[in-house]
KOLMINU-526233 format. One line per 10 residues: number of its first residue (from 1); their letters; for each residue x, y, z of C-alpha. Coordinates in nm, 2 decimals. Example, Ala and Ser with C-alpha at 12.3 -4.5 7.8 and 13.67 -1.06 7.14 Angstrom:
# residues 2
1	as	1.23 -0.45 0.78 ~ 1.37 -0.11 0.71
***
This chain:
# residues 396
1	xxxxxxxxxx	-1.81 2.12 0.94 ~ -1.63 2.41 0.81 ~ -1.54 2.35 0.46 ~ -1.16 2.22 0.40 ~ -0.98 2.40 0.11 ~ -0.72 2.33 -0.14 ~ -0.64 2.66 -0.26 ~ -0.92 2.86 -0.37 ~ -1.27 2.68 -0.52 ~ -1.10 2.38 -0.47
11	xxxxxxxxxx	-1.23 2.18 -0.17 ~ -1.18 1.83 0.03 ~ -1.50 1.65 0.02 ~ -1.35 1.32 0.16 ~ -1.46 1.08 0.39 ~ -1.32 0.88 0.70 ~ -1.38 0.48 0.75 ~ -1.34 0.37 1.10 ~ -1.60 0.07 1.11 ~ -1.41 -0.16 0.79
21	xxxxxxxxxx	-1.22 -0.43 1.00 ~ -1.02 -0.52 0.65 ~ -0.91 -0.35 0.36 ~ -0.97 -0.54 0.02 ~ -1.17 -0.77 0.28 ~ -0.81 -0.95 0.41 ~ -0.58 -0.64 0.54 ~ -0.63 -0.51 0.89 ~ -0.75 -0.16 0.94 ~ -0.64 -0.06 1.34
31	xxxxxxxxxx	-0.65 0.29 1.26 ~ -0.91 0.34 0.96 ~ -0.86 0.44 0.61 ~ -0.99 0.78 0.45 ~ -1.16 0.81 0.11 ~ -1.00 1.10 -0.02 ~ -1.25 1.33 -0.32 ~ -1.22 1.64 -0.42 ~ -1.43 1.90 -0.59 ~ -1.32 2.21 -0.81
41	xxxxxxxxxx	-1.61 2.51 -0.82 ~ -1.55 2.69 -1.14 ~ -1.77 2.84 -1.44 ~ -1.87 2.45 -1.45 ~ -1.80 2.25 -1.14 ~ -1.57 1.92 -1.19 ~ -1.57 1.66 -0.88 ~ -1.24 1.43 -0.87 ~ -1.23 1.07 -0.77 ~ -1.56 0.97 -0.57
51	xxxxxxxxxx	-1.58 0.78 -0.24 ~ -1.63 0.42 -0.14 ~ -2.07 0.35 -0.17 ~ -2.07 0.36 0.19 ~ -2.03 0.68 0.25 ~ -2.23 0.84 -0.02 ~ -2.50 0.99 0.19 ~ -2.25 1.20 0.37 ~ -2.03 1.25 0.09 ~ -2.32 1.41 -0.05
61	xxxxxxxxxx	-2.39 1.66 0.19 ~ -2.05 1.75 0.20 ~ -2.09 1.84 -0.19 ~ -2.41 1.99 -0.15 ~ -2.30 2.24 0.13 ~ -2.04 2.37 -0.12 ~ -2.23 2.35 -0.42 ~ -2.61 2.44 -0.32 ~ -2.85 2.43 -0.64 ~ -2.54 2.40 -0.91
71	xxxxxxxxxx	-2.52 2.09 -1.09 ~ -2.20 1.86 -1.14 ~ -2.07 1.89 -1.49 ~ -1.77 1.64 -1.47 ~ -1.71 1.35 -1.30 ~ -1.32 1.25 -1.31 ~ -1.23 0.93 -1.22 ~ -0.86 0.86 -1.19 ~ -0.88 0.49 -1.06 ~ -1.19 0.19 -1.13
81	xxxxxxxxxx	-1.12 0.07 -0.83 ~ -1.47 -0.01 -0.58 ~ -1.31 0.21 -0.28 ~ -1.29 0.51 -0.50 ~ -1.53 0.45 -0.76 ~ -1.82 0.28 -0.56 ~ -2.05 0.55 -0.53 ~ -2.04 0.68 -0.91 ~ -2.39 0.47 -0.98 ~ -2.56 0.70 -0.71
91	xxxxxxxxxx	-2.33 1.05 -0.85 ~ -2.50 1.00 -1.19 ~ -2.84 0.91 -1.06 ~ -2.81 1.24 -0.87 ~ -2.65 1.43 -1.12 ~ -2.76 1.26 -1.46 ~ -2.59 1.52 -1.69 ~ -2.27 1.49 -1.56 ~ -1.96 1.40 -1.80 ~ -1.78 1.11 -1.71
101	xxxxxxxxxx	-1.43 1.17 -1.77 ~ -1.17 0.85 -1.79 ~ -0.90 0.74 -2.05 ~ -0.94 0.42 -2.30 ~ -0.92 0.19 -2.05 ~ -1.12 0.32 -1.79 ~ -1.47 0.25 -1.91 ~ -1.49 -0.07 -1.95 ~ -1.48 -0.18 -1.62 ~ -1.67 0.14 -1.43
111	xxxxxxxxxx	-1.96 -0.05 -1.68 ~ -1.87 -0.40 -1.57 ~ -1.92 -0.31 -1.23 ~ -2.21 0.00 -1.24 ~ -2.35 -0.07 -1.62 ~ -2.37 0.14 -1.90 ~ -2.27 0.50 -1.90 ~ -2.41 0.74 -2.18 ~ -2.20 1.03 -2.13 ~ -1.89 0.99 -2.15
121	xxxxxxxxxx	-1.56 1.19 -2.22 ~ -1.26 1.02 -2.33 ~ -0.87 1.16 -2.23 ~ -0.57 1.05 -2.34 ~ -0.21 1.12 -2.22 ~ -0.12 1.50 -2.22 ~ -0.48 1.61 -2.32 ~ -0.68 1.94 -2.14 ~ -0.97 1.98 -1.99 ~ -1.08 2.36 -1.88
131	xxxxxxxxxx	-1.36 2.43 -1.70 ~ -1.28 2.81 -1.61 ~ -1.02 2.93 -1.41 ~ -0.90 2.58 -1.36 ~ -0.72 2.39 -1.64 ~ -0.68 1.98 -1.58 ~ -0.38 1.79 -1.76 ~ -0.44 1.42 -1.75 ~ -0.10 1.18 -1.77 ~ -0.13 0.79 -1.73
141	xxxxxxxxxx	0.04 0.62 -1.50 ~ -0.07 0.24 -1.59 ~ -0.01 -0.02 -1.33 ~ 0.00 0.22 -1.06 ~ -0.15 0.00 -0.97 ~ -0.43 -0.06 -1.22 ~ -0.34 -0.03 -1.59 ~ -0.61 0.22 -1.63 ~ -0.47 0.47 -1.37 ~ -0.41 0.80 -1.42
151	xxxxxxxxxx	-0.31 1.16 -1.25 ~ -0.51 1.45 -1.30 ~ -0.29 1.77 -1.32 ~ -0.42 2.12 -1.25 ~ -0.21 2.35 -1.40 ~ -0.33 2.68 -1.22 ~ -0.26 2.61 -0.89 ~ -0.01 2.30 -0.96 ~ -0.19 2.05 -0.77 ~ -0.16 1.68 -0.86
161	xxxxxxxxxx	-0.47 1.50 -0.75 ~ -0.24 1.16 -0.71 ~ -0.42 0.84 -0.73 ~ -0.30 0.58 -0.52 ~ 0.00 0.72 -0.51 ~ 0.20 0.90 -0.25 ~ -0.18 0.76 -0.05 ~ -0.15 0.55 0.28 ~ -0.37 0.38 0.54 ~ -0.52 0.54 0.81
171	xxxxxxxxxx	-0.82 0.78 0.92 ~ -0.69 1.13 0.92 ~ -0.79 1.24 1.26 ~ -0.87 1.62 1.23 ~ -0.56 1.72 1.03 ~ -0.61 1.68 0.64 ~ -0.29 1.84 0.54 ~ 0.07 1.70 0.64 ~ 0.19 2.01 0.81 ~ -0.13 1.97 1.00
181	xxxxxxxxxx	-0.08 1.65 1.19 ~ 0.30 1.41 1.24 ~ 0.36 1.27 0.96 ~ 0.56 1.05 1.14 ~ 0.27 0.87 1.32 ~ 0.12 0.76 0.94 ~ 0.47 0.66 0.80 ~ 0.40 0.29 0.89 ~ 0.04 0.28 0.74 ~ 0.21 0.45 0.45
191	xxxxxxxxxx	0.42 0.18 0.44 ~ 0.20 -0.08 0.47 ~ -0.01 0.06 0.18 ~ 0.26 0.03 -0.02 ~ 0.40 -0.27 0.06 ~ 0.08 -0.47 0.00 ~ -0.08 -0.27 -0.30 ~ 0.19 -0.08 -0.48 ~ 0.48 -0.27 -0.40 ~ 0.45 -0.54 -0.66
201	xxxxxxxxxx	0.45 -0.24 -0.92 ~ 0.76 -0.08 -0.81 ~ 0.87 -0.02 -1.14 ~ 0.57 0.15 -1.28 ~ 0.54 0.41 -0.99 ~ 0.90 0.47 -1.01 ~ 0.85 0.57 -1.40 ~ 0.55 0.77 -1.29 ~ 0.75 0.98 -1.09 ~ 0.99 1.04 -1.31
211	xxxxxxxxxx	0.69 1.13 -1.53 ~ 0.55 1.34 -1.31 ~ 0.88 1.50 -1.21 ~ 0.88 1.74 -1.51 ~ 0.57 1.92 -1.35 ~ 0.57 2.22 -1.11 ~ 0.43 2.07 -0.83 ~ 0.28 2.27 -0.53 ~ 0.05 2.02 -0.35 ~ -0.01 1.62 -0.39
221	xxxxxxxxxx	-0.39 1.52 -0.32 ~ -0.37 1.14 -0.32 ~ -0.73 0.94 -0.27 ~ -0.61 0.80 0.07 ~ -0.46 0.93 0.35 ~ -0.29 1.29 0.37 ~ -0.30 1.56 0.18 ~ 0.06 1.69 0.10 ~ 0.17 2.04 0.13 ~ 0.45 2.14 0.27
231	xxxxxxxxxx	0.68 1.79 0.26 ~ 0.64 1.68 -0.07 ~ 0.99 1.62 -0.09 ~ 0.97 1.37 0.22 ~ 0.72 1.19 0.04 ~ 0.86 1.16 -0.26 ~ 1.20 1.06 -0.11 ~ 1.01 0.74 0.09 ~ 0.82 0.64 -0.29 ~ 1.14 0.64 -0.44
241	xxxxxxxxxx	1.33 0.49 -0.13 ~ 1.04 0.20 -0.17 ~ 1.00 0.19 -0.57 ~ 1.42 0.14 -0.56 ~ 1.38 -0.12 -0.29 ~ 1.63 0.04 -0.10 ~ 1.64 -0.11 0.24 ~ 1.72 -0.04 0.61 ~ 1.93 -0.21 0.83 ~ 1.74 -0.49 1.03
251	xxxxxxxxxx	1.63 -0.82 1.01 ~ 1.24 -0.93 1.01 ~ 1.19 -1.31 1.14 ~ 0.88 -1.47 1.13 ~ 0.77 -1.85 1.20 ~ 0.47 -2.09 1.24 ~ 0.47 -2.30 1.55 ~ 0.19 -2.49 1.68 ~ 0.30 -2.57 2.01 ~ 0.59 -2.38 2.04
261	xxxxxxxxxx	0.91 -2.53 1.96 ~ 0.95 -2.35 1.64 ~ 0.88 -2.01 1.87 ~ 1.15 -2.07 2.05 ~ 1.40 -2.12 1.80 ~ 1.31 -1.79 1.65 ~ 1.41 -1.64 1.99 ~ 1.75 -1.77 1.96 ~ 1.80 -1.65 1.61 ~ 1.66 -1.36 1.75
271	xxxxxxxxxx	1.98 -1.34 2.01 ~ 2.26 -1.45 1.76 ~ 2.15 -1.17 1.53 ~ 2.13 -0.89 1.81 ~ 2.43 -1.01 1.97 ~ 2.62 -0.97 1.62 ~ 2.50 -0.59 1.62 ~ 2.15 -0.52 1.48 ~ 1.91 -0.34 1.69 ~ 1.60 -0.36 1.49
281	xxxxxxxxxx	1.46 -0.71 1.48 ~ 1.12 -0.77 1.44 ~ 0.98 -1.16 1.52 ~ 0.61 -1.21 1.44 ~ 0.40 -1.52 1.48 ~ 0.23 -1.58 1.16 ~ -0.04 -1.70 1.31 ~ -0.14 -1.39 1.49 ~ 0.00 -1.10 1.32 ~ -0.17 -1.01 1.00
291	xxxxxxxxxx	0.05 -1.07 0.69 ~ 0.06 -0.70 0.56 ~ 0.22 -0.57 0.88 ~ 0.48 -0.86 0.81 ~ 0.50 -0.76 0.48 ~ 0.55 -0.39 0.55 ~ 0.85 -0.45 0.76 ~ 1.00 -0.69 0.49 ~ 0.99 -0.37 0.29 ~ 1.18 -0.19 0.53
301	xxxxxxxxxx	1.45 -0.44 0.64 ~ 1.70 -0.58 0.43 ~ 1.69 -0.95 0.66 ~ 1.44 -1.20 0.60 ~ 1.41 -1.54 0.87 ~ 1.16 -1.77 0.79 ~ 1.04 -2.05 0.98 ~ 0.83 -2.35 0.98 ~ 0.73 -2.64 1.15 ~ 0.63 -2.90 0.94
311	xxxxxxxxxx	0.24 -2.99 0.95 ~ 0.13 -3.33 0.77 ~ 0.45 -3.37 0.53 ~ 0.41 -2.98 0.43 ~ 0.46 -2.66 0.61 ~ 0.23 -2.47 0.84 ~ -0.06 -2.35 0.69 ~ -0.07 -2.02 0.79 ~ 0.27 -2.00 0.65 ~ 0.13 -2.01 0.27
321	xxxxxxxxxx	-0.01 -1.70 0.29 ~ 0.30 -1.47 0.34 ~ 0.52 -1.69 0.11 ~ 0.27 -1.63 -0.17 ~ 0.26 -1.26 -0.07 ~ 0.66 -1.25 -0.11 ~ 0.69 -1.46 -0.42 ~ 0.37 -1.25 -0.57 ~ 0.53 -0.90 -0.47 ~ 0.88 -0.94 -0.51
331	xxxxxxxxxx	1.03 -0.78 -0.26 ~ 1.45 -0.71 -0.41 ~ 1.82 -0.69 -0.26 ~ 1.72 -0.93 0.08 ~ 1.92 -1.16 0.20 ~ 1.70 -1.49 0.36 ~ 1.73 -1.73 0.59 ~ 1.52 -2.04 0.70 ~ 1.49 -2.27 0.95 ~ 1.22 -2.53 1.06
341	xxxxxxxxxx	1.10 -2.81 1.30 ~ 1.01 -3.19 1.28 ~ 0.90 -3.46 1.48 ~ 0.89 -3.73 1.17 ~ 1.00 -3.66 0.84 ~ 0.99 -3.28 0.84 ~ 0.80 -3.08 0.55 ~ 0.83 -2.71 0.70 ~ 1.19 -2.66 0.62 ~ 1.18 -2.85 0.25
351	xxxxxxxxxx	0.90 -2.63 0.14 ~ 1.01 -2.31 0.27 ~ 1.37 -2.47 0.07 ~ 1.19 -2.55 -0.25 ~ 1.02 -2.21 -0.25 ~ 1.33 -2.03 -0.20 ~ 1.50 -2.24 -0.49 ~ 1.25 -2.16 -0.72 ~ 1.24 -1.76 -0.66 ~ 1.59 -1.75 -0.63
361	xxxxxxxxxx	1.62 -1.58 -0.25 ~ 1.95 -1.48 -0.19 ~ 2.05 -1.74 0.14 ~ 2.31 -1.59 0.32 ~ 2.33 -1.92 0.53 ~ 2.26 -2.26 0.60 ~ 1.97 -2.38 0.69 ~ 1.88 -2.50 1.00 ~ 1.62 -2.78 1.09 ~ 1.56 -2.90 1.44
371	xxxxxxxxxx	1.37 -3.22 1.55 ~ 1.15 -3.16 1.81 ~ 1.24 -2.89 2.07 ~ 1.58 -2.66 2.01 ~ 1.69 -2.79 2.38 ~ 2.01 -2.97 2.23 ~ 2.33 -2.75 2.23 ~ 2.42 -2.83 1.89 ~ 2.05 -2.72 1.77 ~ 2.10 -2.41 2.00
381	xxxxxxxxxx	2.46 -2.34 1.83 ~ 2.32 -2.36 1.47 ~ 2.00 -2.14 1.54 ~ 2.23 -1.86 1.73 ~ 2.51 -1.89 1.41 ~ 2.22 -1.84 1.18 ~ 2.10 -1.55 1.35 ~ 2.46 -1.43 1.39 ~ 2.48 -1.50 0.97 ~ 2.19 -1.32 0.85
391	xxxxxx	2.30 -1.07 1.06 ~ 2.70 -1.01 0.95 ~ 2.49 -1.04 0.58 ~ 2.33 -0.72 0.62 ~ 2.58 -0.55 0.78 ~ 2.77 -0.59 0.47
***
């Protein structure tokens, strides 16, 4: 392959993943992730942010094409994390004078997980690093979303290689760059990324862009998904649109059913919320979508349903999962709604309800608990007007 350039000496040496089935082994990849690394040929030769272990063999050829004989003088890792950092063992075996170049807090994990490593070079916030026509600025940005991240700056051609940030799911299918390919088809992995990694710091990416904001800023080379070019401003509107929590109209419903009553009265909270004006509704079963697509679109809508049948005096199990996922990331400024079904003494309903107490979700109406199927026209009523509640809520 051709090589893929930055700006001049500066090169994508990334690599795609089609073949994981989950991310972090428990979110679903449909459409791959890349491992995004970049390297920077100078009078010495600096290579940013490694790939995943997997891929080393090819990552390596990509680096050798470029670099021939020449050796790898520094080594800059921006983020600990296994998906970036996985193949540095084999990078120092290969190249065993290389510099290691990390903050304070970087080191001590890269050893936990790879052992000791001699040669080291420690940055702090602000500091320099030239290797020739190229000048690197390093600025942390901890909890984004490690506390030992940081950005890497280069000041020559004003290219911030990113981090996790401004990153996304997905393979990049022939176009690297985001004037190369439509962007809109990778919003929702974007999304999703966010939502499920970066979402529960919010508040620590939105003070690293405000950090960051101060630079001149020509290009954004995050270590996942595309590299940004010509929309940075898009971009940087849907971080801060996400790190402000600021929400869209719509309402997501989602509800555990194990034979099908429950399903059914999410279809007529469905209606009542439709009929009272919103047109994007989303209704997932949480037993067969997986929870970070659910989570994603809580992100994005300002309505949250939930629903529960009630399975051995508790709720459905599946159910856990995403309730942990909301109370762990926080999502702000929804407005809630639950509901639930019996056939003895309940259990979905009261622990969605005890959840809800203790996080303090903003309920926008009462709840609603049915026994057995919702074929009653009272039952029917009460699931409609809760729809038609939620609804009228954030329309407000």
């Amino acid at each position: 392959m051709k090589h893929i350039t930055l700006s001049e000496n500066i090169f994508y040496v990334g690599a795609n993943d089609r073949r994981t089935e989950l991310f972090e082994n428990h979110m679903e990849l449909p459409n791959g992730v890349s491992y995004n690394s970049y390297l920077v040929v100078d009078d010495k030769v600096a290579l940013i942010d490694p790939v995943e272990a997997g891929f080393f063999d090819e990552y390596l050829h990509k680096v050798k094409n470029i670099l021939g004989n020449r050796k790898i003088d520094y080594l800059v890792i921006n983020h600990d994390e296994p998906d970036h950092s996985g193949s540095i063992g084999a990078i120092i075996r290969e190249y065993p004078e290389v510099q290691v170049v990390g903050n304070a807090k970087t080191f001590a994990p890269l050893e936990a997980f790879y052992g000791p490593i001699t040669n080291k070079l420690v940055v702090a916030e602000g500091e320099t690093l030239n290797i020739g026509q190229h000048t690197f600025q390093f600025f942390m940005v901890p909890m984004v979303h490690w506390p030992e991240s940081m950005v890497t700056y280069e000041q020559n051609t004003k290219i911030v290689f990113s981090n996790d940030a401004f990153g996304g799911f997905g393979a990049l299918n022939g176009g690297i760059f985001d004037d190369e390919t439509d962007i809109s088809f990778y919003e929702d992995d974007m999304r999703r990324y966010y939502a499920n990694i970066v979402g529960k710091v919010a508040g620590p990416t939105l003070k690293a862009i405000q950090k960051l904001g101060g630079l001149e800023i020509k290009m954004i080379a995050p270590s996942h998904g595309l590299v940004w070019r010509s929309n940075l401003q898009w971009v940087l509107d849907k971080y801060i649109q996400w790190s402000s929590h600021q929400s869209e109209e719509g309402i997501v419903i989602v509800y555990g059913s194990m034979y099908g009553n429950t399903a059914r009265m999410a279809d007529i909270i469905a209606r009542g919320a439709a009929k009272a004006g919103i047109k994007n509704i989303r209704v997932y079963d949480v037993a067969k979508t997986e929870v970070s697509f659910i989570m994603s679109d809580i992100w994005k809508y300002k309505g949250v349903i939930i629903g529960a049948c009630a399975h051995y005096g508790n709720m459905f199990p599946n159910m856990n999962l995403l309730t942990h996922e909301i109370v762990e990331f926080k999502p702000k400024d929804k407005v809630f709604g639950l509901f639930g079904g019996k056939t003895w003494g309940g259990g979905g309903l009261k622990t969605l309800t005890k959840i809800a107490e203790e996080n303090q979700w903003d309920l926008a109406a009462e709840s609603v608990e049915v026994q057995g199927a919702p074929i009653r026209e009272e039952d029917i009523d009460r699931l409609y007007n809760l729809g038609k509640a939620i609804a009228e809520a954030v329309k407000a």
